[in-house]
Every structure is written in structure tokens, then in C-alpha cells.
N, C-alpha and C positions, 0 to 999 in steps of 0.2 A: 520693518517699515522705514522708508527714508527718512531722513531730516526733514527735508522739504515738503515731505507729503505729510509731517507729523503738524508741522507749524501750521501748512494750510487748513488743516481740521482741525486746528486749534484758532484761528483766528476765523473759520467756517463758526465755530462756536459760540466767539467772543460776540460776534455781530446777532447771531440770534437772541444771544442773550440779552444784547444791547435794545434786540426791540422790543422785546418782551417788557424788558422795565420802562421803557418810553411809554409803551402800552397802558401802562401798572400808570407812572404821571398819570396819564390823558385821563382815564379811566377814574381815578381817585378827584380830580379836576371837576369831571363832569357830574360822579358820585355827589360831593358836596354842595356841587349849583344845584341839581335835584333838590338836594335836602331843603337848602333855603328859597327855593318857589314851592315846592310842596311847604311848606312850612307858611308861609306867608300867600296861598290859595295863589300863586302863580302870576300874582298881581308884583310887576316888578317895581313898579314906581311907588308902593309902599315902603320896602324892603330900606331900612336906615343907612345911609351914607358911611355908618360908623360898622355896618355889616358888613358891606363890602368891602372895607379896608380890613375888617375882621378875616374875611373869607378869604382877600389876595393874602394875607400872613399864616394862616390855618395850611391851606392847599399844600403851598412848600414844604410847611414845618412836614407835616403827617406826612407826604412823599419821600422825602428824606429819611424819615422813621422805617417809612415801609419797605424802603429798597434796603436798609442796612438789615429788618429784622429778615425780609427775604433770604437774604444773601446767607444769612445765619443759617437759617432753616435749610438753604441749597435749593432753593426756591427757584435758583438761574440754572441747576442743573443738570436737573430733568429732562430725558429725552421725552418729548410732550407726546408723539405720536401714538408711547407706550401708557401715560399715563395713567396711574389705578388710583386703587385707596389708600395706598400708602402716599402719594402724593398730596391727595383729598385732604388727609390727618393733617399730615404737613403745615396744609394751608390753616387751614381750622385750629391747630396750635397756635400758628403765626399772628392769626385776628388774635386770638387770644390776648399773647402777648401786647400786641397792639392798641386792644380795647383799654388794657391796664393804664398803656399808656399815656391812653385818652385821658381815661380818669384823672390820670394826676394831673396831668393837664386843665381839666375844669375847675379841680380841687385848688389849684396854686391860684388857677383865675382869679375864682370869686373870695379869697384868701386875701389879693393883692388889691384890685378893683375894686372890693365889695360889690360887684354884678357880674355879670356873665358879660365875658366878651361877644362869646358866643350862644345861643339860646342851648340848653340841655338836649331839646329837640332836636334841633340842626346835626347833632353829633352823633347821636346814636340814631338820626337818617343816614346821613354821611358816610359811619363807619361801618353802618349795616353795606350800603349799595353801593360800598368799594368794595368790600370783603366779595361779595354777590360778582360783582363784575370782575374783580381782580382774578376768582377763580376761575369764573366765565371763559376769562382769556387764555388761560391753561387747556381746558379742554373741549374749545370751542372745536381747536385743530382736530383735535383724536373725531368728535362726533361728527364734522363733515370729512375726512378721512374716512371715516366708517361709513358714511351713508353712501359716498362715491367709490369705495372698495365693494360695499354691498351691490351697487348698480352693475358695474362692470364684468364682478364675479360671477352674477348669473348668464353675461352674455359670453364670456371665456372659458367656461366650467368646461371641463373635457371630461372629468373621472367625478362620480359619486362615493363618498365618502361616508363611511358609519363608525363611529368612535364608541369603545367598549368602555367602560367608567365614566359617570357623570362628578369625579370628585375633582378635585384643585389638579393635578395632571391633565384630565379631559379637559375642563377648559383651559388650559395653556395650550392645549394641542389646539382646541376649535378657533381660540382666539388668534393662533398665529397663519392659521389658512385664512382667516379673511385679512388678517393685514396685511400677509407678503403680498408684493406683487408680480412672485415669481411663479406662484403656485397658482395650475391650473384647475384646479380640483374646489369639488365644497363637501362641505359637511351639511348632508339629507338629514340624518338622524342619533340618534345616543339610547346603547343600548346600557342598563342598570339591574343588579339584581333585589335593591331595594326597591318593594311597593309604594312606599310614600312618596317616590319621585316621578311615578309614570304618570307622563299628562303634563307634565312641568316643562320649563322652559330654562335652558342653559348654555348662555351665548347668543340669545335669539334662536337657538336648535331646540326641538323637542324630544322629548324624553320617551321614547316609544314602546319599551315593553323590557324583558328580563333577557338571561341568553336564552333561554326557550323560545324566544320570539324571533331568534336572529336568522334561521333559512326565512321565515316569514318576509321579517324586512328587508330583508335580501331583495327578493324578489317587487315585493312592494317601491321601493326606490331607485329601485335597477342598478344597486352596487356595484361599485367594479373595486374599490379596496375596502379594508378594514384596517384599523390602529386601535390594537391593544394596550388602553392607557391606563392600569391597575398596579402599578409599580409595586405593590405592599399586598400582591396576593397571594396566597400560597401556592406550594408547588404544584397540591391536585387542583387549587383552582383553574389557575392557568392551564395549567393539561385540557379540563374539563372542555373549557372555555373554547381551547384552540381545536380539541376536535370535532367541536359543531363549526367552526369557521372552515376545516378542512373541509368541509362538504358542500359550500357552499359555490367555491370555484372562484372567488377573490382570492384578490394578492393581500396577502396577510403582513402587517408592520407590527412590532411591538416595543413598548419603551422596555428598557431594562430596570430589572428590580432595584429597589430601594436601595441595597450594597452596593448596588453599581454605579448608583447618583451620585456619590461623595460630594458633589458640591450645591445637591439639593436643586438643581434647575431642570427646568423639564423643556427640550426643542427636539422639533421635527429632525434636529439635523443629529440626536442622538436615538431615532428610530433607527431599528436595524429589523433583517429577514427573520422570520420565526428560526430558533435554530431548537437541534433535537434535546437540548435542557430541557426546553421547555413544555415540551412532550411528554417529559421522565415521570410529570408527579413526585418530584421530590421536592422535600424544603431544603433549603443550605443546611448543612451539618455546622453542627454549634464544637466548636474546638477550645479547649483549655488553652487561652492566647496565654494567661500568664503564668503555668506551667510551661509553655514553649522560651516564653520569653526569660524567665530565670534560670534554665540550664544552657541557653544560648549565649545568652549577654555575659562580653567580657573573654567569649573563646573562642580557639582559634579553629574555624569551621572550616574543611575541607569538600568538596563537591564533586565526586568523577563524573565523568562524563555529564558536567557543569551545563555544558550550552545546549543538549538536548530538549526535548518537551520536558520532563519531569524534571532534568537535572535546573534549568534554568528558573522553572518556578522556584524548585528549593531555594536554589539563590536569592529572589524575590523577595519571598517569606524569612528566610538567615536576617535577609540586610534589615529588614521592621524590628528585628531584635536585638540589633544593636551589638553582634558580635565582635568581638579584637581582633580579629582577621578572617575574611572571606576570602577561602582560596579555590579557584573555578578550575578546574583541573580537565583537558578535554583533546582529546586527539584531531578532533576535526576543529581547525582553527578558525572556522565563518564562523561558527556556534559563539565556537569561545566572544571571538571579537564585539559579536553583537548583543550576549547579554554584560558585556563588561563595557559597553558604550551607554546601555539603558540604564543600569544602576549608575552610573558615573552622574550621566545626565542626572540623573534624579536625587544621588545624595550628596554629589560632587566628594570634597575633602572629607563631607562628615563617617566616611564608610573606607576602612581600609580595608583595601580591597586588593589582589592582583589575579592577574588570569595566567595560565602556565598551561603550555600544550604539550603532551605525553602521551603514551599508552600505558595503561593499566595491565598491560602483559611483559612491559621492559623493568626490569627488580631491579635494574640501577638506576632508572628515571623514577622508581616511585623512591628506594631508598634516599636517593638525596635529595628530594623534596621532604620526605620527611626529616632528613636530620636536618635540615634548612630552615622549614617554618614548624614543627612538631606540634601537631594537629592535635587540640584534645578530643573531637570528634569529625567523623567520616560519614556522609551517608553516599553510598554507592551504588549510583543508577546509570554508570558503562556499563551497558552490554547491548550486544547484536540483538535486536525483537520481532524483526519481519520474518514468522512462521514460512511462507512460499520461498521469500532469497536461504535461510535457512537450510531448508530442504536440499536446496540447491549445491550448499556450499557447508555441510557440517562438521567439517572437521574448522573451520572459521568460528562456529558458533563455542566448539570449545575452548580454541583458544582464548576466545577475548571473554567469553563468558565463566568458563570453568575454570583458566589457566587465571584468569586477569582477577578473580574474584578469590582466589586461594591467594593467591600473591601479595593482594591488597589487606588479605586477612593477617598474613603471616606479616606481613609490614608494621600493619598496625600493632601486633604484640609485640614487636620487636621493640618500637619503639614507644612505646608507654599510650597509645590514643585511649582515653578513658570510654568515648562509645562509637562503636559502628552497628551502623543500620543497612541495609543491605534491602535494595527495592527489588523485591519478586512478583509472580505471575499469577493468576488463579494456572494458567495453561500448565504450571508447574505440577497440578493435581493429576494423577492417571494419563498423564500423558503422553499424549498420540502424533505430538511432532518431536525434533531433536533438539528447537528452543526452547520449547517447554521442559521435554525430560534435562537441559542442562541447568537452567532453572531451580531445576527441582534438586540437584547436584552441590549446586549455590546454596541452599538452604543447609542442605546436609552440611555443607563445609563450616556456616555460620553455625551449628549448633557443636558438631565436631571442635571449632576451633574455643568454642565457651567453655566447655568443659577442659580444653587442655588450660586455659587462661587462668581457671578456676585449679586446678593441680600448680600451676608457677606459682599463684599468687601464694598458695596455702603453702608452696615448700618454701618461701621467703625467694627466688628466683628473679621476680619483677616485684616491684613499688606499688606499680598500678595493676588492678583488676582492671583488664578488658572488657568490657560489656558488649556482647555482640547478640546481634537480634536481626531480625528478617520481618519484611511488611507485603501480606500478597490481599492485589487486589485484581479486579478486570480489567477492563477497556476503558483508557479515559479519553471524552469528549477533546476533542481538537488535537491532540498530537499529530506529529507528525505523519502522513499512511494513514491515519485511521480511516476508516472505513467511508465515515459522515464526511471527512472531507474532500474523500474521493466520489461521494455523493452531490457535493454543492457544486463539484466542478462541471461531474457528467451534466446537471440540471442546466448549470451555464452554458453551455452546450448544444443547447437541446438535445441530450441524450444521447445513444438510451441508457437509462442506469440499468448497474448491473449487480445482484445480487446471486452469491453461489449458489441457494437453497431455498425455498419458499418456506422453511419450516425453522432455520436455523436463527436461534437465537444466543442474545447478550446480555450480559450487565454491561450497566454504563455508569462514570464518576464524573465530575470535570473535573479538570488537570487541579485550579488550586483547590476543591477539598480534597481529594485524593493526596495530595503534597500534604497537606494542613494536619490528615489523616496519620499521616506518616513521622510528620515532626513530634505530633502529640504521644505515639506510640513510642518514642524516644524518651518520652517520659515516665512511663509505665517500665520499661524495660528493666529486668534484673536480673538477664542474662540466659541466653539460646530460646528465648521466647519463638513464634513464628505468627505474627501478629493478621489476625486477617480482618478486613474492613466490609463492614457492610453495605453492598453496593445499591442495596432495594431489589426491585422486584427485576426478573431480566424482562427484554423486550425483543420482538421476533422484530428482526432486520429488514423484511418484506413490507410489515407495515412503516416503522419507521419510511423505508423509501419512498411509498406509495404519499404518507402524511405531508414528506419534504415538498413532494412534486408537486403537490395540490394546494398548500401553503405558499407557494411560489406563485398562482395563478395558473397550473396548469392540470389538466386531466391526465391520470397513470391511463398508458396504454391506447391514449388518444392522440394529444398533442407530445408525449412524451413515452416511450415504450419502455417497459421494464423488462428487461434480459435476464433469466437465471441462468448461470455457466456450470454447476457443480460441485460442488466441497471441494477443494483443492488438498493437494495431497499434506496430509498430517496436520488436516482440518477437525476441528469437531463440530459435531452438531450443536452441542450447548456442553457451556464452561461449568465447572466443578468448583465448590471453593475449599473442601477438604476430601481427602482421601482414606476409607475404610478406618484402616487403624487410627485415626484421629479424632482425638474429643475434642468438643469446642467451650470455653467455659467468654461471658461473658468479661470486659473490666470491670469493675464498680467504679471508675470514672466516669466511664464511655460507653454507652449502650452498642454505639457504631463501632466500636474496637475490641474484639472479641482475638482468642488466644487458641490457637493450636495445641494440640498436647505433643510433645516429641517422640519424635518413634526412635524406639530403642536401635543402635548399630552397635559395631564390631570399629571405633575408630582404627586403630592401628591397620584394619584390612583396606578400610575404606580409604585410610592417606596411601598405603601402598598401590592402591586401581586407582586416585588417580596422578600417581608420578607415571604408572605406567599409560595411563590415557592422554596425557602431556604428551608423553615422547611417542605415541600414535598419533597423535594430530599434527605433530608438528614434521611427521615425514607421510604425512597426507596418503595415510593409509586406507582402504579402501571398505573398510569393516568395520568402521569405529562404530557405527549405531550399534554394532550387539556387543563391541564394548561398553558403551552406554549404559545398554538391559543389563550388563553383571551387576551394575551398582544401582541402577532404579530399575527392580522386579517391574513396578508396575508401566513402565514404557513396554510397550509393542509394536516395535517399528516394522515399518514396511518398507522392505527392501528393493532398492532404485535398482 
């Protein structure tokens, strides 16, 4: 904001203020003439000569009183149009104070004079029907505000309006439809799933029935949106909630939950579209912050493939804990640049931080970053993940997957990193594409490389035990390609969305529990663990699309048509989260963090397939998939 536009809204201010307390005079002025003609039956030529010089030296004194205890209070600084109860108080403090004032004032009176200057009466009329009128004037504005905001909105209302929550959110929401004057919209009704509020009135709206009642209302009001105003519901609530609104054919708004408010304020302008979270029936996963935060803080954290979806959140969550150096590590330098602009913005100097662009397949760009900043830990989420480009191009997904992930492992023992974490796939399970079985390659290499770490450390070779551990989970909500985003775009669009499968289904995380998930399992870790997260329940892709489009205000297959194309190749139907020979045993931290058991190899054969799977990829060989299957039996690739 300029200078000059700053002043003008500041001296816009001063002037309001200024009448307001002219106001506050006049008012406290006329206050006290009341008091003494009511006091004296309105008969003015009774009224003592020696009152009225009483009353011309009173009026001042107490206005003068009242504007300093105002000002105290912040009484000039209220935006009035908003005014509440906390204003109300304010005021009601302020007499307080004021009354006392009085008091001592009659007290010194009749102390000094032995009479009242002024009658007892006169004063507490006076200080009653200043206080009365003084707050009159505060929110005289707000209530013909309201009453000419109410006229008008019924004659501009273009969209009917149903707010789900009748608690302290809903009315912030109702309250701020009638006061913009930008919004063409009203608020018909408030739906509530307490009984004791049906038939009530909140905002001047009534209270009409439970969400059982809401196709009902629906129709009864002639809806055209809803605003989901329950910010502290749980996750099947919300689910619940939002799939009788999906049927209804409004456009669906909802505030975001309680974690998402940080600053405790509730405005239209932080409604957003239903998104598929809120579908899930999940509640936020509860994470050991301070287990995270004590084997972070004070170390120097490394990041690959840093400015990705996952790799960036990592960062996010790193920098809350106060690490000795955050190092963003990333081959594609847009990434890089722009989560090392957000965290800058956000901790400035307090976060040492630097961003460094490399590959994770060149062993002298990772070596001299390691002997440069020596990382005490690594969490390593470079790698290729689009299943379809994959297909496309696999002898790619080994290099930077298989090669870059070996490379990173043998780096990190080389040079003393006390933990790597290594971010895997459920697709990693029995799998049916070449990102998933290299995946599955990465895990091998991370349990492979624990036990050789655990052989150095025991023959006195290295100082530091390496700890190396692997985290496989699903599909997380909002990354890059995912699936749901290439859903909000077709919807933007008008369609059609397009779904492979009518039957194919997901798990789904969002990215930061997922990340949150990952750093906590960093804590647990005591070396070749394969750590798997619990994603909930999965959910078929078809309804998700069908719930997005009708959430949006539209009809699947009417206004919006749904395309199914077919499993794409080294697709699956539905994700796996272990494989046969793997047991699962729960943490005793984490109910959501649960542990692989390791499947017994042959290291020494498994480093030799893949020195030789390196130098097959790297002369873009035309056969690598059934190299692949030598080392994961369970891949069954299909041959292009």
C-alpha cells in the first residue's frame, strides 16, 4: 500500500473518530440537561441559578473524563459497522470506570461544600443517559446498516443460501452475507444436528431441521449453494454431511477445519470447493511433533528431490523444527527455487537454509555436497513416479530410481549420515509396472545397504552406524499428476472426466500427513525397517469423480459426462500395501505406523544384478524389464 493511500486512511479515520467523540460531548451535554428537568418535573424556572452554573462546570468536567477513559478503552477504534459484544463490554467497562469517577467526585463535593453541588439524583440520571446514549451512538450505525442491508438484499438476492452449523463459524458466515455489499446471495435457512436448536433463530435465520432434513430444505427454499460451516468436525462427519449435499445439486462451499484456521477467524473469503479430503472420513493423523522435533533440531537435513510434492513438504515440516541446516537438493531448478523463496519468506535469516541443484545419479555432485555440508540425515524422495511415462521410458526409471537411490545410499555410508529414510510406494507391492517393481528394488537396496552399515560399524570400519529405513504409502491428495487434480481441472472445463475403470480403486493421504507420517517413522527407525502407513479405508475413483462433479453444482453424465478409457498399461486395479512373505506388526508409538518384516536376500548376488542392471540401462537396452523380474520375482511385466 502506498504512502499516500496509507495517510488518507489514516486521516479517513482520524475524522471519524473525531465525530464520534463530538457525538459522545453533545450527547453527555443533553444526557445531564435530561437529568436536571426530569429531576425538577421539567419545570425550568425552578431549577436554582446555582444548578446551572453547577451543570455548565459538570458537562465539561465528565466529557473530558469520558473522552480520555474512551480512548483508554479504544472506544475511537472500532470499526462500528462490525460492532459486537466485545465492543458492548468495552463500553459497559468504561461507565464503570466512569461511574467511580462520579463517585469521588460527589464524595470530595459534599466533603468540601458540606452540600451537593450537584443533587445525587441528577448524577446517576446524567451518568445512566450518557452511558444509554453514548453507546446508542456506537451502534446506532451497525442497526440502520442492518436494517437497509436487510431491505436491499432481498431485492438483489440472486442465489439462496443454506449454512450447515448453527455455531460461532455459522454465524460469522450469515453475519457477513448481510453486511457485504458485494454479495448477491442470502442466507434462507441453517441446518444443525442438535435438537435443542430447531425452531431457533440465528442471525435473524432460522434453524430448520438436522442434515436428515437438508434434500428436504433443499427443495423447500430453492437452494442453489450450501456452506459447510463445522470447522471442528470430524472426518466421518464431514464425509457424512457432504454426501447428502452431493445429492442435492448445489454448489457446495466449506470452511476448512480447525488446523487450517491458525488464526482463529472465520471469512467467506477463506471458503474453498469441497475437495476429496473431505470425502475420505478421515481425522487428521496425530504425529509425535516432539519426537520429530528432537532428532531434527540442531541437524544438518538433506532433502532430494527437495522441490517436488513430497520432497517440499519435507522441507516445510524440517524447517518447524529448527534444524542446523536445511539442504534442498533437486534437479529440476523451478522446484528448487520456489520452495526456497517460501521458506525464506517465511523464516527469513532464522532458517539456514540453501538450495543446491544436482542429480542423484551423478556420484561426484552428490559426493561433494556431502563432503561440503555432511549431512546427518537424508530423507530421499528423487525419483521418476508417473506409472504411464514410466512404461514409456524404463530404462529412465532405473536410472534415476534404482541407480540414484543406490548411489545415495553408498554416499551416505561413506560419509558418516547417521539416518536415511528413503520415501516408497504401496505400487512397490507385487508389482505390475517398472516404477513400482524399481521401487520395490529401492527398498531392497535400503535393507541390503543396513545390514552391510551394521557389518562396518561392528568391524570398527566407520564411527557412525548408518540407519537406513524405507516409508511406503499410497496416493497422496494434491501432488503433482495426481489423479484428483487432473479431476478439478477436467470439471473446470466442463469435462468430461475421465476415469480408466469403473471399479478401480485407492487409498488416499494428504501430502503433509503423509510427510508427517514419514518424519515420525524416522523416529522409530533402528535400521532396514520398511515402514508402512496407514492409509484407511481405499475408495473406488468413479465415485470420488461422480461426488467432485456434483459438489461442484453439476450432474455426472448430464451437465458433465464421465469417460472411462481403460487401465493403462502396468495399471492395477487396487493397490497392495504388503506382499505375501511380509508380516505386519504394529509401532507401540503409532497405531498408523506399522512395520514390514524383511524378506530374507542373497546380498552379494542382489549388489552384483544391479551393477549389471546400471550398465543395461545406461546403454538403453531393450530388455531391462526381465532384468528387473531376475531381482523382483514378484514383477510380471508385460512386454511392449
Amino acid at each position: 500500500m502506498s504512502k499516500r493511500k496509507t495517510s488518507s486512511l489514516a486521516q479517513s479515520w482520524a475524522i471519524r473518530a473525531a465525530i464520534v467523540a463530538l457525538l459522545d460531548i453533545i450527547i453527555i451535554a443533553v444526557a445531564f440537561m435530561a437529568a436536571f428537568l426530569l429531576r425538577f418535573d421539567f419545570q425550568f424556572s425552578v431549577i436554582l441559578h446555582s444548578y446551572v452554573h453547577a451543570y455548565q462546570l459538570v458537562v465539561p468536567v465528565v466529557s473530558i473524563f469520558a473522552l480520555v477513559v474512551f480512548w483508554c478503552f479504544k472506544l475511537y477504534h472500532s470499526i462500528w459497522t462490525y460492532a459486537s459484544i466485545d465492543e458492548l463490554i468495552r463500553m459497559m467497562l468504561a461507565w464503570g470506570v466512569l461511574g467511580l469517577i462520579g463517585l469521588t467526585f460527589v464524595i470530595v463535593d459534599s466533603s468540601i461544600n458540606g452540600a451537593r453541588t450537584v443533587p445525587i439524583s441528577v448524577w446517576i440520571m446524567g451518568m445512566f443517559f450518557a452511558a444509554i446514549g453514548t453507546t446508542a451512538n456506537r451502534f446506532i450505525y451497525r442497526l440502520i446498516r442492518h436494517i437497509t442491508s436487510s431491505g436491499s438484499s432481498s431485492g438483489k438476492a440472486k442465489r439462496n443460501v443454506m449454512v450447515i452449523g448453527a455455531g460461532a463459524c455459522g454465524k460469522d458466515v450469515i453475519h457477513e452475507y448481510k453486511m457485504s455489499e458485494n454479495l448477491t446471495s442470502k442466507v434462507c435457512c441453517i441446518i444443525d444436528d442438535n435438537p435443542e436448536k430447531k425452531g431457533r433463530m440465528l442471525e435473524g435465520v432460522e434453524i430448520v431441521g438436522n442434515r436428515n432434513d437438508i434434500p428436504k430444505m433443499v427443495g423447500k427454499y430453492d437452494i442453489d449453494d450450501i456452506v459447510f460451516a463445522i470447522p471442528a468436525a470430524t472426518g466421518l462427519e464431514r464425509k457424512d454431511i457432504l454426501n447428502i449435499c452431493s445429492n442435492t445439486g448445489c454448489k457446495v462451499r466449506v470452511i476448512p477445519g480447525i488446523y487450517q484456521l491458525v488464526d482463529g477467524t472465520v471469512s467467506l473469503k477463506k471458503t474453498r470447493d469441497v475437495q476429496i479430503e473431505d470425502l475420505l472420513g478421515r481425522d487428521t493423523v496425530k504425529t509425535n511433533m516432539e519426537g520429530i522435533r528432537n532428532y531434527i533440531n540442531g541437524k544438518v537435513v538433506m532433502v532430494t528431490g527437495g522441490g517436488g510434492s513430497i520432497g517440499s513438504e519435507l522441507c516445510r515440516q524440517i524447517a518447524k523444527a529448527d534444524p542446523k541446516l536445511l539442504i534442498i537438493f533437486d534437479i529440476y531448478e523451478n522446484n528448487a527455487f520456489w520452495i526456497d523463496r517460501e521458506l525464506r519468506a517465511k523464516y527469513g535469516e532464522k532458517l539456514n537454509m540453501i538450495a543446491l541443484i544436482g542429480s542423484v545419479r551423478n556420484t561426484n555432485r552428490v559426493n561433494s555436497v556431502m563432503e561440503t555440508y555432511h549431512p546427518d540425515i537424508i530423507f530421499h524422495a528423487a525419483a521418476h513416479k508417473h506409472v504411464p511415462l514410466m512404461e514409456d521410458s524404463p530404462n529412465e526409471a532405473i536410472k534415476n530410481n534404482v541407480g540414484g537411490t543406490y548411489k545415495m545410499a553408498e554416499a551416505a555410508l561413506r560419509w558418516g549420515v547417521q539416518r536415511f529414510v528413503l520415501i516408497s510406494t504401496d505400487k512397490a507391492v507385487n508389482p505390475t509396472n517398472i516404477m513400482g517393481a524399481s521401487k520395490r528394488i529401492c527398498e531392497m537396496v535400503v535393507q541390503m545397504m543396513d545390514r552391510r552399515a551394521q557389518k562396518q560399524f561392528d568391524a570398527g570400519e566407520v564411527k557412525v552406524r548408518t540407519n537406513f529405513s524405507a516409508v511406503r504409502f499410497g496416493n497422496v491428495i494434491g501432488s503433482n499428476g495426481s489423479v484428483l487434480k487432473i479431476f478439478e481441472k477436467q470439471i473446470a472445463m466442463g469435462g468430461p472426466v475421465t476415469v480408466t475403470d469403473k471399479n478401480i480403486i485407492r487409498y488416499f493421504m494428504t501430502i503433509p500427513e503423509a510427510v508427517a507420517l514419514v518424519m515420525e517413522s524416522g523416529v522409530y527407525a533402528r535400521g532396514g525397517e520398511i515402514f508402512v502407513l496407514d492409509m484407511g479405508d481405499p475408495v473406488k475413483i468413479d465415485d470420488v469423480a461422480r461426488k467432485m462433479i456434483k459438489l461442484s453444482g453439476y450432474v455426472p453424465d448430464v451437465d458433465i459426462k464421465v469417460e472411462y478409457t481403460g487401465l493403462r498399461p502396468g495399471e492395477k486395479m487396487y493397490e497392495e500395501r504388503l506382499m505375501d512373505e511380509e508380516g505386519l506388526r504394529q509401532t507401540e508409538e503409532n497405531p498408523e505406523i506399522s512395520i514390514a518384516e524383511p524378506i530374507k536376500m542373497d546380498d552379494e548376488w542382489v549388489a552384483e544384478k544391479l551393477v549389471k542392471l546400471d550398465e543395461a540401462a545406461k546403454e538403453e537396452v531393450s530388455n531391462i524389464r526381465e532384468l528387473v523380474a531376475e531381482i523382483v520375482p514378484t514383477y510380471k511385466p508385460n512386454k511392449k
